[in-house]
C-alpha positions as CSV (number, residue, x, y, z in Angstrom):
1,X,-9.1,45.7,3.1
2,X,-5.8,45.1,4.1
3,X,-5.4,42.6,1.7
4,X,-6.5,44.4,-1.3
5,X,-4.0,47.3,-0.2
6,X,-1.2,45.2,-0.5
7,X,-2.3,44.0,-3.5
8,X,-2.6,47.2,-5.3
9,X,1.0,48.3,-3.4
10,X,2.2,45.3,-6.0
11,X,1.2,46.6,-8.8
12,X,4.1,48.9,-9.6
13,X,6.5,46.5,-9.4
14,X,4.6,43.7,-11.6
15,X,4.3,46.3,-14.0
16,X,7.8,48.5,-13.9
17,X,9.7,48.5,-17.2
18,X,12.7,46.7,-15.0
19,X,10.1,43.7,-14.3
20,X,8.9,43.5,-17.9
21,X,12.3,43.7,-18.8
22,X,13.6,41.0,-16.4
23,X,10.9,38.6,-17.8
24,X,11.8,39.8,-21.6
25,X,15.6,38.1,-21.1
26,X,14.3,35.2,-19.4
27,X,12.4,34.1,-22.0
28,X,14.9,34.8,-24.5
29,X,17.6,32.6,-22.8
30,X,14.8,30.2,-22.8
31,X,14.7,30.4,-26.3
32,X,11.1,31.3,-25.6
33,X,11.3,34.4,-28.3
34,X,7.6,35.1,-28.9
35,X,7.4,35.4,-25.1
36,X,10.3,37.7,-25.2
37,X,9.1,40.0,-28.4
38,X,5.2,40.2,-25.7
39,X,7.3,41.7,-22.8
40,X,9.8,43.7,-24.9
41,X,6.6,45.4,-26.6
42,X,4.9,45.5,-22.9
43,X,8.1,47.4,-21.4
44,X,7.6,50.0,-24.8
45,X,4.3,50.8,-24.5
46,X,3.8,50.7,-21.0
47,X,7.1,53.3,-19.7
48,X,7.4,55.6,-22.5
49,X,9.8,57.7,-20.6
50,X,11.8,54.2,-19.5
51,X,15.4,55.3,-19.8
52,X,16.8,52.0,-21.5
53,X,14.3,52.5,-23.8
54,X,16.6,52.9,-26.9
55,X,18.2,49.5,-25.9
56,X,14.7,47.5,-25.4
57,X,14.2,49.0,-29.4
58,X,17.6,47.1,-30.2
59,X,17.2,43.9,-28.3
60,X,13.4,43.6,-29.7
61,X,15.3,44.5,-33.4
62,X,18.1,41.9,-32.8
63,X,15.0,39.6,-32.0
64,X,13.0,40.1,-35.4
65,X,16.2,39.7,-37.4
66,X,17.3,36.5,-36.1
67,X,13.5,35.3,-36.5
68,X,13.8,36.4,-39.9
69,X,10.4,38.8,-39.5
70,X,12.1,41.4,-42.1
71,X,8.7,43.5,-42.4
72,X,8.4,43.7,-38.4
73,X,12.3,44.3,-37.9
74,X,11.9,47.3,-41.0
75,X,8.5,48.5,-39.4
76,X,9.7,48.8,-35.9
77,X,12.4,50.7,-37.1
78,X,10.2,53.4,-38.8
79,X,7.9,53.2,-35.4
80,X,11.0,54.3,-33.3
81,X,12.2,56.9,-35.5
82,X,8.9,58.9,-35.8
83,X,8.2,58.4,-31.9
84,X,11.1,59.6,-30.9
85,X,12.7,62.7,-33.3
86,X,15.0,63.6,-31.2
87,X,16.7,60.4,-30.2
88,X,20.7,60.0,-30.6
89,X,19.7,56.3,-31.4
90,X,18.3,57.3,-35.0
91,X,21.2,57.5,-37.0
92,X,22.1,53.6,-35.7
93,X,18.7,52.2,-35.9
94,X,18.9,53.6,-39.8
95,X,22.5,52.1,-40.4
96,X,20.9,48.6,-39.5
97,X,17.9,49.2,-41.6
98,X,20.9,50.0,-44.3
99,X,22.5,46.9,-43.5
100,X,19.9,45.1,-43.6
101,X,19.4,46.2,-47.6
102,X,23.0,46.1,-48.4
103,X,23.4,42.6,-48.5
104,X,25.0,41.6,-51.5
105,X,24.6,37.6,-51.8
106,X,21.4,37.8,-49.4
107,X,18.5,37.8,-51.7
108,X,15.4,38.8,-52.1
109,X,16.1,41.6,-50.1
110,X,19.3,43.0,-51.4
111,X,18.6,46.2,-52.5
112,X,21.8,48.0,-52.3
113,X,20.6,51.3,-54.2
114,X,18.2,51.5,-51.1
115,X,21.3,51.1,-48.6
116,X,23.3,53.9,-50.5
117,X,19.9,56.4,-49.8
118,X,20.0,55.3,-45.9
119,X,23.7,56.1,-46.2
120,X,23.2,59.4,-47.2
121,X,20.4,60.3,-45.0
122,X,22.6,59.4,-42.2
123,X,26.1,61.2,-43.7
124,X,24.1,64.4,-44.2
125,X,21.5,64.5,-41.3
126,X,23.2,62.7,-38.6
127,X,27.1,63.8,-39.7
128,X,28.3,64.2,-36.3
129,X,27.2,60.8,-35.3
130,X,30.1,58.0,-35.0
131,X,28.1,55.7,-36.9
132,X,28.6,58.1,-39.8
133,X,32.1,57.0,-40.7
134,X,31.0,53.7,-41.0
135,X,28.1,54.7,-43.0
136,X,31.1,56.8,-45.9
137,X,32.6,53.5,-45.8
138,X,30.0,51.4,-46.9
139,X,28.9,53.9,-49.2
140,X,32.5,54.2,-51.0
141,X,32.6,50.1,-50.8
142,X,29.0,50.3,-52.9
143,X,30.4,52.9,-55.7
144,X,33.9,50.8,-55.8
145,X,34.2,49.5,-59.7
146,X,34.1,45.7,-59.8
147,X,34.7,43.0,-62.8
148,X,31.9,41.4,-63.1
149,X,32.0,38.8,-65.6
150,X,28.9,37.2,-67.8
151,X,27.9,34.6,-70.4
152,X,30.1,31.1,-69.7
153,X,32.0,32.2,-66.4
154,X,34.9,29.0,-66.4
155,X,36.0,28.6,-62.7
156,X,38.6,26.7,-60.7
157,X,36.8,23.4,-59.4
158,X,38.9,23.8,-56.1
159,X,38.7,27.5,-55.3
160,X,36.3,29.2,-57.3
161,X,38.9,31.4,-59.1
162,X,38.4,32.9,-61.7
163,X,39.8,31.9,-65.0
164,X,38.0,33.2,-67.6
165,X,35.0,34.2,-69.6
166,X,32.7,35.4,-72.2
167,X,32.9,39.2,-71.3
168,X,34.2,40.7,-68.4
169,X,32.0,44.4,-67.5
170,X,33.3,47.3,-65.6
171,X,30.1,48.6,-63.1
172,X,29.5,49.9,-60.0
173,X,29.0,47.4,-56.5
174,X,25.5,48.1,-56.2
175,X,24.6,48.1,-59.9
176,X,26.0,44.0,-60.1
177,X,22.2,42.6,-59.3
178,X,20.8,45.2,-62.5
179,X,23.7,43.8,-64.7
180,X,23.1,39.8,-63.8
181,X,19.3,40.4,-64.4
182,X,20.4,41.6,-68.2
183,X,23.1,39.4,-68.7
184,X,22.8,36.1,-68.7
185,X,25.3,34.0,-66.8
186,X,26.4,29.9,-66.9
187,X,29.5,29.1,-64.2
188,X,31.4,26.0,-65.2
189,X,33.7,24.7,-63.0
190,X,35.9,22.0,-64.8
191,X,39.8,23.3,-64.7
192,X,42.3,24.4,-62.2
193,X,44.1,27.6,-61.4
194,X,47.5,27.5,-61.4
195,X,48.0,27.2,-57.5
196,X,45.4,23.7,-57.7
197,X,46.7,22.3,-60.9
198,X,47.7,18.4,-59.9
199,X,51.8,17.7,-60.3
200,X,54.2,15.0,-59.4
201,X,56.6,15.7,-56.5
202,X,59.6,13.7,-55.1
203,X,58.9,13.0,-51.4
204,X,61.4,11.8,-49.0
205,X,59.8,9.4,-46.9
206,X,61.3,9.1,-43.1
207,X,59.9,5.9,-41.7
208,X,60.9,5.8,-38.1
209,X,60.5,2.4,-36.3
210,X,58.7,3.3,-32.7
211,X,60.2,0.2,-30.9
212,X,64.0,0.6,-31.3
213,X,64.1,4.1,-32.9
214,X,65.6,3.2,-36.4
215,X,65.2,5.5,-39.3
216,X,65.1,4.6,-42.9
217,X,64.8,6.7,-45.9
218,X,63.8,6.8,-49.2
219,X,62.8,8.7,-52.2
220,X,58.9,8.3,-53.6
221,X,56.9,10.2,-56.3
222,X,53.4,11.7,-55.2
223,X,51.0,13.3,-56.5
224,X,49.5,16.8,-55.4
225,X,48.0,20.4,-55.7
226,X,51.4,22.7,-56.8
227,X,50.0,25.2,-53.8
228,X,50.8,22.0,-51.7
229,X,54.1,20.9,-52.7
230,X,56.2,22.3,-49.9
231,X,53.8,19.6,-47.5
232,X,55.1,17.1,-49.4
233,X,59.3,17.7,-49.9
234,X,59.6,15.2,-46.4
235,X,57.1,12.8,-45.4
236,X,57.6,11.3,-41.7
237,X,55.7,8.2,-40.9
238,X,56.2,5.4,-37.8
239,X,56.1,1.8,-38.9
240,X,57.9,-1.2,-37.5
241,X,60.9,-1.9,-39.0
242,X,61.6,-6.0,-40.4
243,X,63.9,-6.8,-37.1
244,X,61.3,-5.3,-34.3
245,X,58.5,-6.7,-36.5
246,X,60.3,-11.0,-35.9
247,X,60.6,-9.6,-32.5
248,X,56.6,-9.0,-31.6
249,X,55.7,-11.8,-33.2
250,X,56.6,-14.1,-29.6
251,X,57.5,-11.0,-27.7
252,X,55.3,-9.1,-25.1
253,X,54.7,-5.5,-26.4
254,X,56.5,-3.0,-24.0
255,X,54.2,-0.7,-23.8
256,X,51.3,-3.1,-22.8
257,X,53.4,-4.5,-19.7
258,X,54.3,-0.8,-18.9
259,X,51.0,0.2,-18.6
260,X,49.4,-3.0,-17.2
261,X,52.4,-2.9,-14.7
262,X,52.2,0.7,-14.1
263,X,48.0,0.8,-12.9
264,X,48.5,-2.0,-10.4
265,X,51.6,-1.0,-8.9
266,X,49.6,2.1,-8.4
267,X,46.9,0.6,-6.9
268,X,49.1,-0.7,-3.9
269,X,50.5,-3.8,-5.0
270,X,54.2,-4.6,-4.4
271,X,56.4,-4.4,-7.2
272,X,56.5,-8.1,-7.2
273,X,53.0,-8.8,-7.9
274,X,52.6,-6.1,-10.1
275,X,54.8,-7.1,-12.9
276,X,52.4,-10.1,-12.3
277,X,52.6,-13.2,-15.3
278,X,55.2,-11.1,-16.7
279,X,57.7,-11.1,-14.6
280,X,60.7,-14.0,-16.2
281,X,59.4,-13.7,-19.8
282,X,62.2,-12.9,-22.0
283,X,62.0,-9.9,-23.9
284,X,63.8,-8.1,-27.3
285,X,63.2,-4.8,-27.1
286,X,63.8,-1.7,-29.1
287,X,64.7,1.7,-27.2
288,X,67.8,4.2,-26.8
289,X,70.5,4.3,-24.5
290,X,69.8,6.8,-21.4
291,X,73.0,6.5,-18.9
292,X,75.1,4.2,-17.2
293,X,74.3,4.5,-13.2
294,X,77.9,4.4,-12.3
295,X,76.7,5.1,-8.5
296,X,75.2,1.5,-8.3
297,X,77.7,-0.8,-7.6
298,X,75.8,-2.8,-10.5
299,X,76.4,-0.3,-13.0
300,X,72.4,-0.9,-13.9
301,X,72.0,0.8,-17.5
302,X,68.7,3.0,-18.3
303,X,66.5,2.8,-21.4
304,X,64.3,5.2,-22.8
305,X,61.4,4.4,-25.0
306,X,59.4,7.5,-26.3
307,X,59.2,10.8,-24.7
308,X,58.5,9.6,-21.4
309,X,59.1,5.7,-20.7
310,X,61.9,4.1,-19.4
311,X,62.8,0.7,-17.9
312,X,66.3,-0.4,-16.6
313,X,68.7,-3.1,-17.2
314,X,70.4,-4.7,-14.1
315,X,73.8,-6.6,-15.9
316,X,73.3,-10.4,-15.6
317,X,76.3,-12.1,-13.8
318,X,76.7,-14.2,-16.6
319,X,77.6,-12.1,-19.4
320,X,80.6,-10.0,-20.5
321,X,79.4,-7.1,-18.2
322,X,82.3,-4.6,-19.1
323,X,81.6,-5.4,-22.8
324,X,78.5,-4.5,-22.5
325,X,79.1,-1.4,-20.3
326,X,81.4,0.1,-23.2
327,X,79.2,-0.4,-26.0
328,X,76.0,1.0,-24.2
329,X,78.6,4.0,-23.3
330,X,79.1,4.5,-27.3
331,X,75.6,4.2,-27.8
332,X,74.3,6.6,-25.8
333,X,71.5,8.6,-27.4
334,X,71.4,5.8,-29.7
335,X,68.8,2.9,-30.8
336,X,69.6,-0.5,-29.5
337,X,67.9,-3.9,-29.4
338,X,67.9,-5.4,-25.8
339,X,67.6,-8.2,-24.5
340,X,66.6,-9.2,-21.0
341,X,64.3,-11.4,-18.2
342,X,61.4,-8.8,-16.7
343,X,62.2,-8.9,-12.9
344,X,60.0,-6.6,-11.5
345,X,59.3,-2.4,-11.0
346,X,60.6,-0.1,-9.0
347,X,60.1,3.9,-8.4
348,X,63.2,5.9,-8.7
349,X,61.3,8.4,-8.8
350,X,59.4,7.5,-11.8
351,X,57.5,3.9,-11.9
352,X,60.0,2.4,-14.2
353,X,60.2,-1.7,-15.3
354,X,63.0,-3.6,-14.0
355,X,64.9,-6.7,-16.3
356,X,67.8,-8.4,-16.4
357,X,70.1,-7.7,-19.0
358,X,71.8,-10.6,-21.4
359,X,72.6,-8.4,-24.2
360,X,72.4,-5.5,-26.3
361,X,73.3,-5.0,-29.9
């Protein structure tokens, strides 16, 4: 006895609107959506006095249109209006039955003449409503006088513009399906409109050498769409100039020792063995003068190499140090070619790459 009691004390919360409600969205995020439409319809017809009610309608209707089950979406529609007279949810449940008619480009069931009457029943009955504005809107959008042009419609093969054709008609918005069924139509798109027709442009050409920073320039002729031109006035591009391409040839790439130097020097290896079989190869590379640390009594110079690379260049006894000191002072800023052993790494405070200098020029 006891059992069945609490059995039956179950039974309004299995079959509340909240429950069938709860189950509806689950299924939905499940992208179960038959499931959903059963339990949407179950919290309708079982809680006619359910107080979301007008919401389960939408979600049920938003349900059927993304299926694509037009009649079901269109008949559920007319089921909630006659159920429920008095609702304040009317007038929107019509303006998406309108919408769902005044779709130009979205045949078979375009029927814009059938959206203008929803329009109106909702602008005259329901005039107070907010969705009434946007009902005069679409109306006035439907009665705006278009061109609408027939026989051999020419068109940009780019854009779709426009050019010209046989005879261009002055009708209404929702009278363009009636006039393409009378008129026939052919679209050929073979020319351009102004804005895509193909000229020839002189481009300057920047080519910028991403070893030692070196820029050359020069004047090229390109082809393009005149809407483009303004793309194509400079043209930037990176590309290793003659010297820094000799140079790689026998020369270790500095960004490969950076990096290979770089992850085992973080992984807790001395800076010794982490410049590993690279440390006393002899290296030309490109990069611009940072500073002269005037602080060291070695008067080390700093090198930068892209945004955020460096290395630095400790003076070898053997060469003209103040020489060199002077002209990497003029340079500063500036693309140089160095030349240098690889001693080792250090972190000051950034992981940087250590050589000795022989000479820069």
């Amino acid at each position: 006895m006891f059992f069945v009691l609490a059995i039956l004390s179950l039974v309004p919360f299995w079959a509340s609107p909240e429950r069938y409600l709860k189950e509806a969205e689950k299924e939905k995020k499940e992208l179960r959506r038959e499931n959903a439409i059963y339990y949407y319809r179950k919290c309708i017809s079982k809680s006619p006095n359910y107080e979301l009610r007008d919401s389960v309608y939408l979600a049920l209707l938003d349900l059927y249109e993304e299926m694509g089950k037009n009649s079901l979406f269109l008949n559920t529609i007319d089921e909630f209006c006659e159920e429920n007279t008095e609702s304040n949810f009317i007038p929107i449940l019509l303006y998406k039955k309108a919408q769902f008619f005044d779709k130009e480009y979205a045949l078979p069931h375009s029927e814009p003449l059938k959206a203008e009457s929803l329009y109106n029943v909702i602008i005259n009955d329901f005039g107070k409503a907010p969705i009434a504005k946007k009902a005069i809107e679409r109306k006035a959008y439907l009665n705006e006088t278009i061109s609408l042009p027939v026989g051999k419609v020419y068109k940009c093969a780019v854009c779709d513009k426009l050019l010209k054709a046989d005879k261009i008609l002055k009708v209404k918005r929702k009278d363009k399906s009636e006039y393409l069924k009378k008129y026939s139509t052919e679209e050929i798109k073979k020319d351009r409109c102004y804005e895509h027709q193909l000229i020839k442009v002189k481009t300057k050409v920047i080519t910028t050498c991403p070893e030692c920073g070196r820029k050359k320039t020069e004047i090229k002729i390109k082809e393009c769409m005149r809407g483009e031109r303004s793309k194509y006035f400079v043209e930037n591009i990176e590309s290793l100039c003659e010297d820094c391409q000799i140079l790689n040839i026998n020369q270790p790439n500095f960004d490969l020792v950076y990096n290979y130097a770089k992850e085992r020097f973080e992984a807790g290896m001395s800076s010794d063995l982490a410049i590993g079989e690279y440390k006393g190869v002899t290296i030309n590379w490109g990069a611009k003068v940072g500073y002269i640390c005037w602080a060291f009594d070695s008067h080390p110079v700093m090198f930068k190499r892209g945004k955020n690379k460096e290395f630095i260049g400790y003076l070898s006894p053997n060469i003209d140090r103040l020489g060199i000191l002077s002209y990497c002072q003029k340079k500063e800023g500036k693309s140089v070619i160095v030349k240098g052993i690889i001693a080792g790494v250090v972190e000051i405070p950034e992981f940087t790459i250590v050589i000795t200098l022989t000479s820069v020029h």
